[in-house]
C-alpha distance (Angstrom), angle and dihedral (degrees) to the residues before:
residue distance angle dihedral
X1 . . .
X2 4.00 . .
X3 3.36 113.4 .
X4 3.83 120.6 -83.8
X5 3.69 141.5 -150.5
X6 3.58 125.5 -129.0
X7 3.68 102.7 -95.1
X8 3.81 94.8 54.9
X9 3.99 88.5 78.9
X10 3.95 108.0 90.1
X11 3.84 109.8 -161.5
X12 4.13 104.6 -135.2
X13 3.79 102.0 169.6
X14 3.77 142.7 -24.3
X15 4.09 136.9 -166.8
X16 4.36 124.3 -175.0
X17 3.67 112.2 -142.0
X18 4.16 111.6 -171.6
X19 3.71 109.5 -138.8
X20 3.71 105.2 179.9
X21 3.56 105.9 174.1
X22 3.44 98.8 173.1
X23 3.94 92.8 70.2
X24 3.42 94.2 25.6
X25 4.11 95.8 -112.6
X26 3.82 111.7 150.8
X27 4.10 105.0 -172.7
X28 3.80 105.0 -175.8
X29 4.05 103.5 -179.3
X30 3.65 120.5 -139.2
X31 3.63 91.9 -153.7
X32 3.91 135.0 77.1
X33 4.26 105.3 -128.9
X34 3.72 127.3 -104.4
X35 3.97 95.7 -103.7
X36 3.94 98.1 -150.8
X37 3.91 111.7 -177.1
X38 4.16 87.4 -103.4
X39 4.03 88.1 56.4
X40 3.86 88.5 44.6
X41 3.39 92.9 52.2
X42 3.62 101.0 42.8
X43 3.95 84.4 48.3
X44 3.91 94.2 50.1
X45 3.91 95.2 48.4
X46 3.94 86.1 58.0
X47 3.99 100.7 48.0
X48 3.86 79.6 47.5
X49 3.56 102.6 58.9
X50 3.82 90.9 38.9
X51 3.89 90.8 51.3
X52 3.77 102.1 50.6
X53 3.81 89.4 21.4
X54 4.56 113.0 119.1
X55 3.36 86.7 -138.6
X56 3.76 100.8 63.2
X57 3.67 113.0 96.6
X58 3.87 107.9 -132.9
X59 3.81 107.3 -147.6
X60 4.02 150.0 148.2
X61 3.30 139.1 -129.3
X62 4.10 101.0 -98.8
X63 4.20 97.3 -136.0
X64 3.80 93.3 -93.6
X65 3.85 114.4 132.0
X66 4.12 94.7 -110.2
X67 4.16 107.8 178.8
X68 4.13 91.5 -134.6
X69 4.03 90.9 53.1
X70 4.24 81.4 47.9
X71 3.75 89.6 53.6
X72 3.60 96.4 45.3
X73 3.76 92.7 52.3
X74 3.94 88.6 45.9
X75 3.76 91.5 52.7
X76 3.58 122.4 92.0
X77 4.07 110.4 -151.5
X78 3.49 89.6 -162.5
X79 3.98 94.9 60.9
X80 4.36 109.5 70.2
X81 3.87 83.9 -145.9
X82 3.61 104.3 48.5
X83 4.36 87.0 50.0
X84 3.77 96.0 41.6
X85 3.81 90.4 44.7
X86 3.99 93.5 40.9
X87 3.95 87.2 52.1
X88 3.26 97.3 44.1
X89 3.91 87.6 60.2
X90 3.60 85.9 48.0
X91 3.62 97.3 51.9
X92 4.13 87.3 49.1
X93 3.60 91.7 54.8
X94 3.53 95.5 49.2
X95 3.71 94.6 46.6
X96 3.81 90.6 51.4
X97 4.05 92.3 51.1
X98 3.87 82.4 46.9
X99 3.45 99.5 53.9
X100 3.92 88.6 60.2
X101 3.36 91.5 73.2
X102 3.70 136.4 53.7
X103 3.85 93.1 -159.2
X104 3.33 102.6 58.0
X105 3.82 115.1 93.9
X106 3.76 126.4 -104.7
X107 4.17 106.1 -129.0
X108 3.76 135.3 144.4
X109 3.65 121.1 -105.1
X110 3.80 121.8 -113.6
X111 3.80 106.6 -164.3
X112 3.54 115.9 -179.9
X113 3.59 146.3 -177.3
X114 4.00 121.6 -139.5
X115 3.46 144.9 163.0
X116 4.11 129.2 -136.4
X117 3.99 115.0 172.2
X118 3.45 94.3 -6.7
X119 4.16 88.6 -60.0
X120 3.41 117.1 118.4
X121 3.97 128.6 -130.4
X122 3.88 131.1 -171.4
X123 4.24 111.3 -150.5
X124 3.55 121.7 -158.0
X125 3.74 101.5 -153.7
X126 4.13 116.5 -161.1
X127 3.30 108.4 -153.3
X128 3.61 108.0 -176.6
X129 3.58 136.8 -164.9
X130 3.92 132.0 -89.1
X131 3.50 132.8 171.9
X132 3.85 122.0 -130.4
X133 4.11 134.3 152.6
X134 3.71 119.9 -98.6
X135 3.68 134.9 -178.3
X136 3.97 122.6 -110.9
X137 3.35 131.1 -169.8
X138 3.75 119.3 -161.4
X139 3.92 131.0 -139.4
X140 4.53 78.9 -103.6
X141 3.95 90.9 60.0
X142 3.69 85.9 -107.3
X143 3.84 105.0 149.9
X144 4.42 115.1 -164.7
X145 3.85 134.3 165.3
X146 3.99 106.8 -112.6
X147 3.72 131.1 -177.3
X148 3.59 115.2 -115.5
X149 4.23 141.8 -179.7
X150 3.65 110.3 -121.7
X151 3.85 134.8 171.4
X152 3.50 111.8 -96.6
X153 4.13 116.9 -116.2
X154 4.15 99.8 -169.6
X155 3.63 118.5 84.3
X156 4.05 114.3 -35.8
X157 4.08 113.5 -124.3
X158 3.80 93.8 -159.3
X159 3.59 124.9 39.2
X160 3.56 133.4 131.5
X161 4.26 130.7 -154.1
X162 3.85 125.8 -162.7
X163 3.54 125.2 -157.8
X164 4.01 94.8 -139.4
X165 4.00 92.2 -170.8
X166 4.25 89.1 88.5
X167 3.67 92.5 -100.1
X168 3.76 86.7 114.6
X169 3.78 92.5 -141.4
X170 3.77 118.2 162.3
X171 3.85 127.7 -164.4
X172 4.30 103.5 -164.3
X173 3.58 123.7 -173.3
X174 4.17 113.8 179.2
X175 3.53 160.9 135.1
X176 3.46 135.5 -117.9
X177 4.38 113.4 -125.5
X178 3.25 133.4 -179.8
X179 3.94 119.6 -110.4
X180 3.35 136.2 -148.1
X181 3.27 96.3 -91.2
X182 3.68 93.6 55.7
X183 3.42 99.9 -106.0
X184 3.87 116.4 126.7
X185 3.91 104.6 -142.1
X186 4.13 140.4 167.8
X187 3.95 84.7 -115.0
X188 3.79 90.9 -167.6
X189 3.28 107.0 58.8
X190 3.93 89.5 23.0
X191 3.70 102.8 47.6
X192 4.10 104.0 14.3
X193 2.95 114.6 36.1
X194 4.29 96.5 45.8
């Protein structure tokens, strides 16, 4: 694909999964987000970087019957049910390769539905975990400084984008971890997306 700009990525669709892996709290939604224009925009800046990004890894399925290229084939975009059920299966997988590893960071899942050129793209979007200090105010107009888990907003480190038009094109962007069994592996590409 030649490069694009920004504005060339239409936002079709979105749902947030929570897989926190490091309590063990899988939260598939049932329900596709409320894509205001800030959400849109946040979204769009990430598939942006990832896409014109060096350090995505541009790549194809290899012709090898994988079970999440079956499900993406079997999904119909166009049909709310078909994506939220198709990414819910997603985010299931993912949590269960996760939960192999104590390394890997909990996040929620982002997947997303776009358009560029009239082709359409799905983007799983890790968004993992960081820690910062917020304020809270309780119900007794006490206000304190607690820690908190938030979704991080700088540049993802796990994310991948399917070309949904058959092509089979995959844009990766990850990190290797170790598992459980002390192995250190890409767990995307080595564990998902097989």
């Amino acid at each position: 694909m030649e490069h694009i700009q920004k504005d060339d990525i239409i936002i079709r669709k979105g749902i947030l999964h929570i897989l926190d892996s490091h309590t063990g709290y899988l939260g598939l939604s049932s329900q596709l987000l409320d894509m205001g224009p800030d959400l849109m925009e946040f979204v769009r800046g990430h598939i942006f970087k990832i896409m014109e990004s060096d350090d995505a890894k541009r790549c194809q399925f290899d012709g090898s019957v994988s079970p999440i290229l079956s499900l993406l084939e079997s999904m119909d975009e166009t049909d709310d049910e078909s994506f939220i059920e198709a990414t819910r299966i997603l985010g299931e997988n993912l949590f269960d390769i996760m939960c192999d590893s104590v390394t890997i960071p909990a996040g929620d899942l982002l997947c997303v539905t776009f358009q560029v050129q009239s082709v359409v793209h799905l983007a799983l979007l890790k968004m993992n975990y960081h820690s910062t200090f917020v304020h809270y105010q309780n119900k007794d107009d006490v206000t304190d400084i607690v820690k908190q888990n938030v979704i991080q907003s700088g540049k993802l480190t796990e994310a991948v984008i399917f070309d949904l038009s058959g092509k089979k094109d995959v844009y990766l962007v990850q990190k290797k971890y170790e598992m459980l069994n002390g192995e250190k592996c890409n767990y995307l590409s080595e564990r998902f997306l097989i």
